[in-house]
Every structure is written in structure tokens, then in C-alpha cells.
N, CA, C and O atoms as a Tinker XYZ file with bonds, in Angstrom:
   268  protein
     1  N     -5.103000   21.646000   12.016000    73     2
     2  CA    -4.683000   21.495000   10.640000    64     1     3
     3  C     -3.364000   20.738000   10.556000    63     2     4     5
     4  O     -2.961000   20.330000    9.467000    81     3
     5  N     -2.802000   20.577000   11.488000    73     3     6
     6  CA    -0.945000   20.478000   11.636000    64     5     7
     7  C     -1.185000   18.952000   12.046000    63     6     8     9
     8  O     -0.401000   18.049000   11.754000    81     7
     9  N     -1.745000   18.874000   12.384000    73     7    10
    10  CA    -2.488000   17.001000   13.117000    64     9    11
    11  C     -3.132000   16.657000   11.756000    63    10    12    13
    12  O     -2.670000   15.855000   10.945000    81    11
    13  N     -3.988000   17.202000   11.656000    73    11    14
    14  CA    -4.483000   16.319000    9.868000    64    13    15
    15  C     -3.251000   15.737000    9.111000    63    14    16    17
    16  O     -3.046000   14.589000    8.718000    81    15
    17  N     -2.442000   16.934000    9.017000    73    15    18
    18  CA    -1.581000   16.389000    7.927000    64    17    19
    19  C     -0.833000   15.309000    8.307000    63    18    20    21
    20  O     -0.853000   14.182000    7.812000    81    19
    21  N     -0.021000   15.812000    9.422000    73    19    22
    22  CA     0.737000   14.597000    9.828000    64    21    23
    23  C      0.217000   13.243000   10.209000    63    22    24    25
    24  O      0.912000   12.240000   10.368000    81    23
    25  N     -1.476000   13.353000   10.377000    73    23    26
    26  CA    -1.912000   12.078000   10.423000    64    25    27
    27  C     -1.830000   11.655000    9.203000    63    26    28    29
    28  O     -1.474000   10.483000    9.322000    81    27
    29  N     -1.968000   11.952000    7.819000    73    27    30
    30  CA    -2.378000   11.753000    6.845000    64    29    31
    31  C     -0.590000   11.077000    6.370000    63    30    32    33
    32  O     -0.321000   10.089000    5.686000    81    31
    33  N      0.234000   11.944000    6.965000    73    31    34
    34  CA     1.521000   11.872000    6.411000    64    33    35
    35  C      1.941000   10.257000    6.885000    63    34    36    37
    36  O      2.688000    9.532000    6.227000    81    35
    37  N      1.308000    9.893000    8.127000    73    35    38
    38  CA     1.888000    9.044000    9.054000    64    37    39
    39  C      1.131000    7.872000    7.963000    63    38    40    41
    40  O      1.747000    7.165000    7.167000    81    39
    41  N     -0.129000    7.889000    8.142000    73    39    42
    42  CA    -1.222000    7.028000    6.957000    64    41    43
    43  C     -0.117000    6.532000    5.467000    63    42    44    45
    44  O      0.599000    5.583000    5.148000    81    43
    45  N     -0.486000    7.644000    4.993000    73    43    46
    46  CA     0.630000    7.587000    3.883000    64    45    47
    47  C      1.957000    6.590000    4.053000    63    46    48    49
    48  O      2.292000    5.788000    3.181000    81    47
    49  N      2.557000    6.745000    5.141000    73    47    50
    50  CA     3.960000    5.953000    5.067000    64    49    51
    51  C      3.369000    4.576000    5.783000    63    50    52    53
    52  O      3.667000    3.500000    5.263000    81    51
    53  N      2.608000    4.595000    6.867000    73    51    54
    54  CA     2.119000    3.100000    7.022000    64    53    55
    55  C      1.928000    2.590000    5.834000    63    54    56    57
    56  O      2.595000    1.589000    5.572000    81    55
    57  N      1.009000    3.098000    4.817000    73    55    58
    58  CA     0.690000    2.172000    3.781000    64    57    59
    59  C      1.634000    1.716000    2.800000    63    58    60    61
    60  O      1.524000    0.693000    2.123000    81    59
    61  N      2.542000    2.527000    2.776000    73    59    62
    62  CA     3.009000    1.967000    2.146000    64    61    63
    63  C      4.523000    1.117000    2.509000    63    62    64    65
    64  O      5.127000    0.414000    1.700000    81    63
    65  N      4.837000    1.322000    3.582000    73    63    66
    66  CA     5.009000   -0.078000    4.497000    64    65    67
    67  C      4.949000   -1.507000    4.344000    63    66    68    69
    68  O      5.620000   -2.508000    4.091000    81    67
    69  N      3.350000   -0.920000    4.740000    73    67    70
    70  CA     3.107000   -2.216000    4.330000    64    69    71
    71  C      2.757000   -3.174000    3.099000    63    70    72    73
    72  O      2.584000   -4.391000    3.026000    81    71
    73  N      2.718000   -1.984000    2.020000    73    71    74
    74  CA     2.615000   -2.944000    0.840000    64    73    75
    75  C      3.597000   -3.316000    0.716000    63    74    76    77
    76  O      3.585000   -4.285000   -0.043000    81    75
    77  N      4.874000   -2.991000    1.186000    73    75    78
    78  CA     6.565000   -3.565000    0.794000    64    77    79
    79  C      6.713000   -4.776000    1.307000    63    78    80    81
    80  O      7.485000   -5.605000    0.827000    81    79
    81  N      5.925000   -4.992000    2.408000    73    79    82
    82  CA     6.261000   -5.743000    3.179000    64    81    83
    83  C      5.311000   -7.387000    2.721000    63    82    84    85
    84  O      5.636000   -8.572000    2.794000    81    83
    85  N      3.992000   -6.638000    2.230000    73    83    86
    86  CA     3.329000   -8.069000    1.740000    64    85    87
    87  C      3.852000   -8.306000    0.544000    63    86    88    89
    88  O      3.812000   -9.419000    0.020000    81    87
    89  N      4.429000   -7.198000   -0.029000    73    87    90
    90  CA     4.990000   -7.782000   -1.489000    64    89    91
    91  C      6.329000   -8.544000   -1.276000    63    90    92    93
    92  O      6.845000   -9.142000   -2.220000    81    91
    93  N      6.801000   -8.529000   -0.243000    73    91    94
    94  CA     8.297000   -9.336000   -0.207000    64    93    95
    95  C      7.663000  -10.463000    0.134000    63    94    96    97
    96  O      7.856000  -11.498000   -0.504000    81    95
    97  N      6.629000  -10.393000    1.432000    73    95    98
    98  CA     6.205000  -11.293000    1.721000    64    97    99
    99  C      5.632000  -12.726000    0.250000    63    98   100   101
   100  O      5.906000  -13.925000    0.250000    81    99
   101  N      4.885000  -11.999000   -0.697000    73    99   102
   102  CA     4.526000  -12.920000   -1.346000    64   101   103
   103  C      5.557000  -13.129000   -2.607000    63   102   104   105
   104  O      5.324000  -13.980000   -3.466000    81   103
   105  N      6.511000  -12.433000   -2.641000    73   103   106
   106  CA     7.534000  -12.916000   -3.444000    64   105   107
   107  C      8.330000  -14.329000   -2.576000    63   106   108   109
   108  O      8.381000  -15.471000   -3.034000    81   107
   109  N      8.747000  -14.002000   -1.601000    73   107   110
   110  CA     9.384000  -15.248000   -0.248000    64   109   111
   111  C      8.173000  -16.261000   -0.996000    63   110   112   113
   112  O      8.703000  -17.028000   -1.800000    81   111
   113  N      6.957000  -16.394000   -0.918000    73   111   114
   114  CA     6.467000  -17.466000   -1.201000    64   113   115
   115  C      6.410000  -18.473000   -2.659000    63   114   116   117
   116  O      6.018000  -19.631000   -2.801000    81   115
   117  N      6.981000  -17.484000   -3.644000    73   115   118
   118  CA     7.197000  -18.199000   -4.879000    64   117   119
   119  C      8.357000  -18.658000   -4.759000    63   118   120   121
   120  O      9.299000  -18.160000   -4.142000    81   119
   121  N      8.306000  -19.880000   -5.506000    73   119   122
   122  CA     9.378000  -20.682000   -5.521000    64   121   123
   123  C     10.587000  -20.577000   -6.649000    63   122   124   125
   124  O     11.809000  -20.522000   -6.505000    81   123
   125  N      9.664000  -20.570000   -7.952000    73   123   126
   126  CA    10.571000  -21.052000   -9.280000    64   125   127
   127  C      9.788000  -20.007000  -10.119000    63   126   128   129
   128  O      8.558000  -20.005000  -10.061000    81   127
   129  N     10.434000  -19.146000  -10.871000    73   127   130
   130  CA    10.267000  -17.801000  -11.520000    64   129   131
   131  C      9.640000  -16.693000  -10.787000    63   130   132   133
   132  O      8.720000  -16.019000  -11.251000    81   131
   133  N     10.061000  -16.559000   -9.857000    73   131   134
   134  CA     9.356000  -15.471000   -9.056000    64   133   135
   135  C      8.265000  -14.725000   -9.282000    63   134   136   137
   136  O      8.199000  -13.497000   -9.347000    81   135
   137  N      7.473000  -15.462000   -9.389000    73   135   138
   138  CA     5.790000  -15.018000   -9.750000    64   137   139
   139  C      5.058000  -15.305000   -8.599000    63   138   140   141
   140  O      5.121000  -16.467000   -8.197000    81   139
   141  N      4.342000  -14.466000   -7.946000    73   139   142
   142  CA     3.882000  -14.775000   -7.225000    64   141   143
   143  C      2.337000  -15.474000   -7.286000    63   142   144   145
   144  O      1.589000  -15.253000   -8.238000    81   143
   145  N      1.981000  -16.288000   -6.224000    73   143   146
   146  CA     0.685000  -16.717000   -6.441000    64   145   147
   147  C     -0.693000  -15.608000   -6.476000    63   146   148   149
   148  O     -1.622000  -15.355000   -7.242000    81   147
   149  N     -0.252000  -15.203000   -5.326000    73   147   150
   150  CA    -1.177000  -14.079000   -4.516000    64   149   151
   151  C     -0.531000  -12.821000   -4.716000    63   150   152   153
   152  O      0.648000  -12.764000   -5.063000    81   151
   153  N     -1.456000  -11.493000   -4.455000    73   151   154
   154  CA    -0.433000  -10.604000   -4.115000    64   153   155
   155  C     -1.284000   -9.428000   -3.073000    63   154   156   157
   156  O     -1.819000   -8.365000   -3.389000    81   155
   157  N     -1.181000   -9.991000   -1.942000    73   155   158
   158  CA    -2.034000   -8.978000   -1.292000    64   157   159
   159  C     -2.101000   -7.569000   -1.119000    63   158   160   161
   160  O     -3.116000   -6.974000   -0.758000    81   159
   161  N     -0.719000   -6.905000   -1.450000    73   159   162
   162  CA    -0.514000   -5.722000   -1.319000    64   161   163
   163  C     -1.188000   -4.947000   -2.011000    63   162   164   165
   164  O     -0.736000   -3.802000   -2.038000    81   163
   165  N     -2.364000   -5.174000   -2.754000    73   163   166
   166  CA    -2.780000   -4.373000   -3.318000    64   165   167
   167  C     -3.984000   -4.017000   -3.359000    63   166   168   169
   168  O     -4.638000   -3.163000   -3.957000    81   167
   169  N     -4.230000   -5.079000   -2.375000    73   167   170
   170  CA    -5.373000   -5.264000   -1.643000    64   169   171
   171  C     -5.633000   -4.048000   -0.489000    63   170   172   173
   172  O     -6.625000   -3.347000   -0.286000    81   171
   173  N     -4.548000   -4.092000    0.058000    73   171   174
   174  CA    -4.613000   -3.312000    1.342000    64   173   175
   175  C     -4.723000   -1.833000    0.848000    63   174   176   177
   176  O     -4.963000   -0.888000    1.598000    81   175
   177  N     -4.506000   -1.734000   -0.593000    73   175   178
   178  CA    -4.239000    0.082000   -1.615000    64   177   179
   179  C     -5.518000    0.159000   -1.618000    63   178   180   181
   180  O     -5.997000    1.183000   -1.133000    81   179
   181  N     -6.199000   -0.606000   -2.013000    73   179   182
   182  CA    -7.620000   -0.969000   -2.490000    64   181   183
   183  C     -8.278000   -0.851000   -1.709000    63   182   184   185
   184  O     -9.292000   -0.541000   -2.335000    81   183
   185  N     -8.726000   -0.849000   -0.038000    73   183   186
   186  CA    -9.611000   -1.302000    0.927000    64   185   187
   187  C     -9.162000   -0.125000    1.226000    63   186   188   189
   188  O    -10.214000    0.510000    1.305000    81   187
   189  N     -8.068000    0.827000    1.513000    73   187   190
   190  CA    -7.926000    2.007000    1.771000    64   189   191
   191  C     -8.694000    3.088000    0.708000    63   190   192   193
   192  O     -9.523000    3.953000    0.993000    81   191
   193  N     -8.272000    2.824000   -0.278000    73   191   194
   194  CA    -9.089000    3.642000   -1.508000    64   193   195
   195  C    -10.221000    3.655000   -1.113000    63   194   196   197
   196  O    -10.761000    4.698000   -0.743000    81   195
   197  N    -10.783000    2.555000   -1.111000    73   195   198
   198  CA   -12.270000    2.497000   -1.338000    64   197   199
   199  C    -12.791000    3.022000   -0.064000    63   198   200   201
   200  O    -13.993000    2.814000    0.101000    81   199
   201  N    -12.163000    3.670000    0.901000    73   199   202
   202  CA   -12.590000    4.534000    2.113000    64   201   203
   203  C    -12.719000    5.908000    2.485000    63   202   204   205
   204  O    -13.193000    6.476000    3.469000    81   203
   205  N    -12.036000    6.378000    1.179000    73   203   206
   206  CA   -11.027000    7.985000    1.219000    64   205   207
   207  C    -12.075000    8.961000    0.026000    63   206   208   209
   208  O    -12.890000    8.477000   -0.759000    81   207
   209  N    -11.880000    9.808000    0.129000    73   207   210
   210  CA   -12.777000   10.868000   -1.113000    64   209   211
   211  C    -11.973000   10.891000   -2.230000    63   210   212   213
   212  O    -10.780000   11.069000   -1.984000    81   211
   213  N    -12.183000   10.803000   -3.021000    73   211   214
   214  CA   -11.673000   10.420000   -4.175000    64   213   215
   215  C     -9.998000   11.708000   -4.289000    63   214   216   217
   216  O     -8.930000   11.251000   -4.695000    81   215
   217  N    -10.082000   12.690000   -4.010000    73   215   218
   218  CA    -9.099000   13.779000   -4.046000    64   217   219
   219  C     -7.743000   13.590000   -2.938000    63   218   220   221
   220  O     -6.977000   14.518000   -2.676000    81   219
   221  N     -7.627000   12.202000   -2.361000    73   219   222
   222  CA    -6.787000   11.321000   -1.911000    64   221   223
   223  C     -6.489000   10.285000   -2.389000    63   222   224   225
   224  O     -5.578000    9.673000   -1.830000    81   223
   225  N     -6.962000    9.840000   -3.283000    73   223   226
   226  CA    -6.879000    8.536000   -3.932000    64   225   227
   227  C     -4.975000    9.000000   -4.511000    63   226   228   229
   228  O     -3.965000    8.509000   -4.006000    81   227
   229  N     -4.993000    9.623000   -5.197000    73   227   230
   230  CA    -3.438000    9.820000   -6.117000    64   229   231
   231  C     -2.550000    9.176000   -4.723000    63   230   232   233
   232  O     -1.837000    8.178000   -4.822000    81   231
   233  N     -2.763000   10.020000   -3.308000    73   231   234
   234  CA    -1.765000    9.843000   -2.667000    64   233   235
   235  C     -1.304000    8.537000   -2.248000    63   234   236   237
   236  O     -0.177000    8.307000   -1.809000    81   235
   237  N     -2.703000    7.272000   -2.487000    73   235   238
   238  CA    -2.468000    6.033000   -2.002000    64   237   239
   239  C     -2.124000    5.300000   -2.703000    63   238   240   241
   240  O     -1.596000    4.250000   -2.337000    81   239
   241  N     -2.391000    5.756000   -4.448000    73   239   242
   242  CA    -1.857000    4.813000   -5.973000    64   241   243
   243  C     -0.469000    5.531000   -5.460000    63   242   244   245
   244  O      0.486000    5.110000   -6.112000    81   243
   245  N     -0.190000    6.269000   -4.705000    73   243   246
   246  CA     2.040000    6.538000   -4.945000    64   245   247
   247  C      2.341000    5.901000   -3.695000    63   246   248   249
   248  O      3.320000    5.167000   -3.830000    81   247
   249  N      1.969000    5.900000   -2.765000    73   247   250
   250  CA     2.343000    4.828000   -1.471000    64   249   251
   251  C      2.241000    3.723000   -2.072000    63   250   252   253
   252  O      3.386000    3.513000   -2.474000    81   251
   253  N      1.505000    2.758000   -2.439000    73   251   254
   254  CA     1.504000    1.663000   -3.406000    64   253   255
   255  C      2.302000    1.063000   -4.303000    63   254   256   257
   256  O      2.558000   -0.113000   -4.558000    81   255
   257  N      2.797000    2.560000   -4.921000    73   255   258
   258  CA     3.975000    2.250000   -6.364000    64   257   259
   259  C      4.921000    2.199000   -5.605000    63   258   260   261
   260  O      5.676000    1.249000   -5.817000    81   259
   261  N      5.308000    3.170000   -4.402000    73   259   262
   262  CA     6.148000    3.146000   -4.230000    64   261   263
   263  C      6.778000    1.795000   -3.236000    63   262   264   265
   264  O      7.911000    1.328000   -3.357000    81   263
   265  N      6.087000    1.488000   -2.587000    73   263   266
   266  CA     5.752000    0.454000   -1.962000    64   265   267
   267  C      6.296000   -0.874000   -1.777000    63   266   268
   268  O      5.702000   -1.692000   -1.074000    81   267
């Protein structure tokens, strides 16, 4: 039970990691009004979601926001 969570905990902070990280990333790529073209980070919320039972979903829309 003590391994679930902390896997879940570890999950949790990877993801949202890495959405910080593609979101800087695709901000670095706009040039002039900081809009980005793309925005993959939300992609990666999304491809996780769409893997999880729905009664995890909240935890990956707040890794995301927070993100």
C-alpha cells in the first residue's frame, strides 16, 4: 500500500515536471507576444488521463495547473 502511493506520489510530481518544462519550453519558442504556437504540455495531462480510472483524473488536472 506504502509503494502505491508513493508511486503514485512520484507519478504525480513527474507530471507535472514535466508540463513546466514543455510549457517554458514552448513559451522559449514564441517570439513576439508570447503566445505560443504549440503547447504540448497538455498533451502529456491528456495521454496520462486517458490511461488512469477516472477517480485519478482530479489528481492529474492539479499536476497540470500546477505545472
Amino acid at each position: 500500500m506504502i509503494a502505491r502511493r508513493s508511486r503514485t506520489a512520484v507519478d504525480f510530481v513527474w507530471a507535472g515536471g514535466v508540463v513546466c518544462a514543455l510549457a517554458w519550453f514552448a513559451l522559449s519558442l514564441a517570439h513576439e507576444g508570447r503566445v505560443a504556437a504549440i503547447w504540448p504540455a497538455n498533451a502529456i495531462i491528456l495521454a496520462r488521463i486517458v490511461r488512469l480510472s477516472p477517480r485519478r483524473w482530479a489528481t492529474y488536472l492539479l499536476a497540470g495547473l500546477v505545472g
